[in-house]
LUMGU-291204 format. One line per 8 residues: number of its first residue (from 1); their letters; for each residue x, y, z of N, C-alpha, C. Coordinates in steps of 0.2 Angstrom, whole numbers, plus 5000, padded with zeros to 4 digits. Example, Ala and Ser with C-alpha at 12.3 -4.5 7.8 and 13.67 -1.06 7.14 Angstrom:
! LUMGU-291204
1> AS> 5066,4972,5039,5062,4978,5039,5066,4984,5039 | 5064,4989,5035,5068,4995,5036,5064,5000,5039
//
This chain:
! LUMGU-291204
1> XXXXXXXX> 5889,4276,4950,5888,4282,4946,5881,4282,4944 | 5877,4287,4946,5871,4290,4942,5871,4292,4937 | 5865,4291,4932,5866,4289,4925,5859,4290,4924 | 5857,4295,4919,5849,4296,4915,5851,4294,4907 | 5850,4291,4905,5849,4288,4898,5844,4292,4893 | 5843,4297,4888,5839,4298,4884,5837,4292,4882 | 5830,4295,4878,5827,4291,4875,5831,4287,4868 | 5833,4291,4864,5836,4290,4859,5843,4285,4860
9> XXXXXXXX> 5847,4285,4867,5851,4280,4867,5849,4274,4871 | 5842,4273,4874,5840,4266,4874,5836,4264,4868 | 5835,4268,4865,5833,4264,4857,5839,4262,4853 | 5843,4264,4852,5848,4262,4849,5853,4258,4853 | 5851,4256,4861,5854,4251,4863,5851,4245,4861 | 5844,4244,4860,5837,4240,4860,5841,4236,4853 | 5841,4243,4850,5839,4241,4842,5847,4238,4837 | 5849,4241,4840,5857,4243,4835,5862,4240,4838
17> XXXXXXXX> 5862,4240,4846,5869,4239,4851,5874,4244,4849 | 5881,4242,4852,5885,4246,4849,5884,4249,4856 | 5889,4254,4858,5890,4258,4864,5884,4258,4869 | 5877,4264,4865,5873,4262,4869,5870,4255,4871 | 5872,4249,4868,5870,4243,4873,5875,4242,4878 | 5881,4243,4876,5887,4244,4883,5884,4248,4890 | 5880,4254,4888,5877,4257,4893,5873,4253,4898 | 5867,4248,4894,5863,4246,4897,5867,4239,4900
25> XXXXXXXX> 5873,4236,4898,5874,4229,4899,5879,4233,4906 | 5883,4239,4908,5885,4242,4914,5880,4243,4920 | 5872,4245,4917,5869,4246,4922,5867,4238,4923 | 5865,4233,4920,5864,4226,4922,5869,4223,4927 | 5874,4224,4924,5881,4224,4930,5882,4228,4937 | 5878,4233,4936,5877,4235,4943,5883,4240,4944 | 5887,4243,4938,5893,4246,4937,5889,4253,4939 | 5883,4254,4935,5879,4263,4936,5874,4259,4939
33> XXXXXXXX> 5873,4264,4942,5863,4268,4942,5858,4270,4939 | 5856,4267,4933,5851,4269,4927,5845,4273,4930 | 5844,4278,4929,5837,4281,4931,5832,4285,4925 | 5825,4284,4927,5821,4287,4922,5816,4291,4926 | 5812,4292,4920,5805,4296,4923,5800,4293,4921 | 5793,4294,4922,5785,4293,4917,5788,4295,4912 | 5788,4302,4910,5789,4305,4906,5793,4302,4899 | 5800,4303,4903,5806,4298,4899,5801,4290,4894
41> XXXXXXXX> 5800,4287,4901,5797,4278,4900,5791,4281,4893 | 5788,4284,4895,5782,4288,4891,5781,4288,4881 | 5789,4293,4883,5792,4293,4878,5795,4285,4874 | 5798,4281,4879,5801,4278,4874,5794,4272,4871 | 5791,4272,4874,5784,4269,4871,5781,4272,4866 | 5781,4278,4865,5778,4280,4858,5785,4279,4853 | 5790,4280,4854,5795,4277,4849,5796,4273,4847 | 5796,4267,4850,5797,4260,4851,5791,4256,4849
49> XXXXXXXX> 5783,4262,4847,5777,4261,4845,5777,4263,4838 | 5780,4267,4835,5784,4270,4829,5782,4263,4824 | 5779,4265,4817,5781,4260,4812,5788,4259,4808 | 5793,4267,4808,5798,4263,4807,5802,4256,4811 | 5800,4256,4814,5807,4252,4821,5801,4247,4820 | 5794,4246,4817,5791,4239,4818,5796,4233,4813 | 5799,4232,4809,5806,4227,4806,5808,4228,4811 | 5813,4232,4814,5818,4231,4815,5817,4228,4822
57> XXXXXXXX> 5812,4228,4826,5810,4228,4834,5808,4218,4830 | 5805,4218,4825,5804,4208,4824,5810,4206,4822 | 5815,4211,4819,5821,4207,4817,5827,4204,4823 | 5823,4206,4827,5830,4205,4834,5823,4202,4839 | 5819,4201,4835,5815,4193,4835,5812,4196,4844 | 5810,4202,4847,5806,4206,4851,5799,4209,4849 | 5797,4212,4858,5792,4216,4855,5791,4224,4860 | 5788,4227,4856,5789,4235,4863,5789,4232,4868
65> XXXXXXXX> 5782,4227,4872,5784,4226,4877,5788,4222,4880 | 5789,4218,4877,5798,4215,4881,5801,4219,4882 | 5804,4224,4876,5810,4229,4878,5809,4234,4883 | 5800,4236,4885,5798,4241,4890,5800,4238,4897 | 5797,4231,4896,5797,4227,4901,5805,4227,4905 | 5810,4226,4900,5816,4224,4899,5821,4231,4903 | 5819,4236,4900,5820,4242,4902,5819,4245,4909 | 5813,4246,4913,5810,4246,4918,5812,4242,4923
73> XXXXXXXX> 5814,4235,4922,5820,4229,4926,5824,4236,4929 | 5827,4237,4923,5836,4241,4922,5835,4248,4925 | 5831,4251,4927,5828,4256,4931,5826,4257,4938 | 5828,4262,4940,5823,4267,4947,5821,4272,4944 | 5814,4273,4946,5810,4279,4942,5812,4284,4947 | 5811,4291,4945,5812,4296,4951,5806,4302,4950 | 5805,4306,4951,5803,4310,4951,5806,4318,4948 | 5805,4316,4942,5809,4323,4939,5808,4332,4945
81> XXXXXXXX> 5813,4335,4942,5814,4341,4946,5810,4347,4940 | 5807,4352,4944,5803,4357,4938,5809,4362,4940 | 5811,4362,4930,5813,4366,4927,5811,4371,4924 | 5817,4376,4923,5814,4382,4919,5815,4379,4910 | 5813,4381,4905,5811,4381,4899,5821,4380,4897 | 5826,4376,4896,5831,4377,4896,5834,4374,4885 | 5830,4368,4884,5835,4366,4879,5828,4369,4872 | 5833,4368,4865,5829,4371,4861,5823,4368,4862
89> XXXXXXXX> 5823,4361,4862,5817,4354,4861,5814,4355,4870 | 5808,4353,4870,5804,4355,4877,5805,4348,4877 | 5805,4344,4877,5806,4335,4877,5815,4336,4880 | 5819,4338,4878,5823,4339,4881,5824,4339,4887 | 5820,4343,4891,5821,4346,4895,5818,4341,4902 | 5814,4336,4900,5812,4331,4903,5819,4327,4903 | 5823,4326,4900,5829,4323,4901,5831,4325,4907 | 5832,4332,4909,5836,4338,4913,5835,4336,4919
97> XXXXXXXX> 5825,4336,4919,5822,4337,4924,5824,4331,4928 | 5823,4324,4922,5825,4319,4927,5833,4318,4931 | 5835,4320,4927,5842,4320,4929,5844,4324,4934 | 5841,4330,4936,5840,4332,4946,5836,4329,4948 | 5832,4326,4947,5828,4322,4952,5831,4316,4955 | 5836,4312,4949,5841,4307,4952,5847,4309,4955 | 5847,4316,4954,5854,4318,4959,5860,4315,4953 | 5858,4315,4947,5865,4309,4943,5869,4314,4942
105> XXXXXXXX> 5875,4311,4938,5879,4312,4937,5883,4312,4929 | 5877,4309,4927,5879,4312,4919,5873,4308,4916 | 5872,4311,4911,5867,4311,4906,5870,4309,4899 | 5867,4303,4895,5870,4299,4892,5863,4302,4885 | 5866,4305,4880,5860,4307,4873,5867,4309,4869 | 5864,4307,4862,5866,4308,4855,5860,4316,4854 | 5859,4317,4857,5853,4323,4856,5860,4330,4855 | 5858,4333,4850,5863,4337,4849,5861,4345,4853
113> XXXXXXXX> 5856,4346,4854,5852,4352,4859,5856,4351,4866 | 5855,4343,4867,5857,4342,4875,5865,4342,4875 | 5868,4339,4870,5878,4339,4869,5878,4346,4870 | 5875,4350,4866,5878,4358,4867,5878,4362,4873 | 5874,4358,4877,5874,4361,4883,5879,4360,4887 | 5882,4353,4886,5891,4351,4891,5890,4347,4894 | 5885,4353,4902,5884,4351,4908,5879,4355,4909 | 5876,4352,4915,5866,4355,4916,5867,4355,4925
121> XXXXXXXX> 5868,4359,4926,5870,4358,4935,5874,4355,4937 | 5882,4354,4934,5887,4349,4936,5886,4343,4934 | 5879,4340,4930,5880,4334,4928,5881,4336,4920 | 5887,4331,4919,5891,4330,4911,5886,4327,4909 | 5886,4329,4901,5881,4327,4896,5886,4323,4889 | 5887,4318,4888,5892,4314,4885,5887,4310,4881 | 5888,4308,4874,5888,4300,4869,5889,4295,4872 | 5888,4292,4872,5887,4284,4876,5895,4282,4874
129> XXXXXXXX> 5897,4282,4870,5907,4280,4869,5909,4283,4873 | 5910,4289,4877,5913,4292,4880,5911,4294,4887 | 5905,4291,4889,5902,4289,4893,5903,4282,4894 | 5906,4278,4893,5909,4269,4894,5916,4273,4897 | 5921,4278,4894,5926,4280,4897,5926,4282,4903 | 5921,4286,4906,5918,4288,4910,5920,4283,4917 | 5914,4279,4913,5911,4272,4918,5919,4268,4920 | 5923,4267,4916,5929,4263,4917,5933,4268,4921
137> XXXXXXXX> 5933,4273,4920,5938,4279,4926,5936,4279,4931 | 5928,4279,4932,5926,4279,4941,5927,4273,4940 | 5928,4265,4938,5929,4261,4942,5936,4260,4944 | 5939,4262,4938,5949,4262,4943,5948,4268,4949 | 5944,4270,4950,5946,4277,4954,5943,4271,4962 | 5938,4270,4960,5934,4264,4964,5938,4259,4968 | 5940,4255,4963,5945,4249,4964,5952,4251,4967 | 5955,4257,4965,5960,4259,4966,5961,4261,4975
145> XXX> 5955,4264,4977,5955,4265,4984,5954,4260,4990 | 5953,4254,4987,5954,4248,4988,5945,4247,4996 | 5950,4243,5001,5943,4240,5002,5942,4246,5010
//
């Protein structure tokens, strides 16, 4: 399965765990295909360069760059797709872009602009819990059709 991750669910996979780290521990497994942009990668460096998140980024004993470093492992970059002007946030929309560019399949944000959308081109836009349901239904579907 192709799979674009917002910025805001690899920070809270980093920082918090909880579903979104299930995300990233499915692409490590090799269950999805994580993909990002510049853009996206971009993004999550000025967040993750953020003085709030300076605690929290020492207290799980890291640093931006390991988790950039860490990140980019768990990634194929693509080349986002130009869009038209579609979610309230223009940063949004960099999400969109990249998510045609990888031809994915769903789009993983707690971002409430992108949830209202649904779907963006027949790629579903889900929370990260409901996206692990997702990832375990393609693989019964997988495993069910045998070898």
């Amino acid at each position: 399965m192709r799979v674009v991750a917002d910025t805001n669910t690899v920070l809270s996979a980093f920082l918090w765990g909880g579903p979104p780290k299930a995300v990233l521990d499915a692409a490590r497994a090799e269950q999805i295909t994580l993909f990002s942009s510049a853009a996206l990668l971009a993004e999550l460096e000025d967040v993750l360069n953020r003085d709030k998140f300076a605690a929290r980024i020492a207290r799980i004993e890291s640093t931006t760059a390991t988790l950039l470093r860490q990140y980019r492992a768990l990634i194929s970059l693509v080349r986002p797709i130009a869009i038209a002007p579609t979610s309230r946030d223009p940063d949004d929309d960099h999400v969109l872009a990249c998510a045609l560019g990888a031809r994915a399949e769903l789009i993983i944000s707690r971002d409430k602009d992108l949830l209202t959308l649904g779907t963006f081109h027949a790629i579903r836009i889900l929370p990260a819990a409901p996206a692990l349901a997702v990832f375990a239904e393609n693989m019964r579907v997988v495993y069910s059709r045998g070898p």
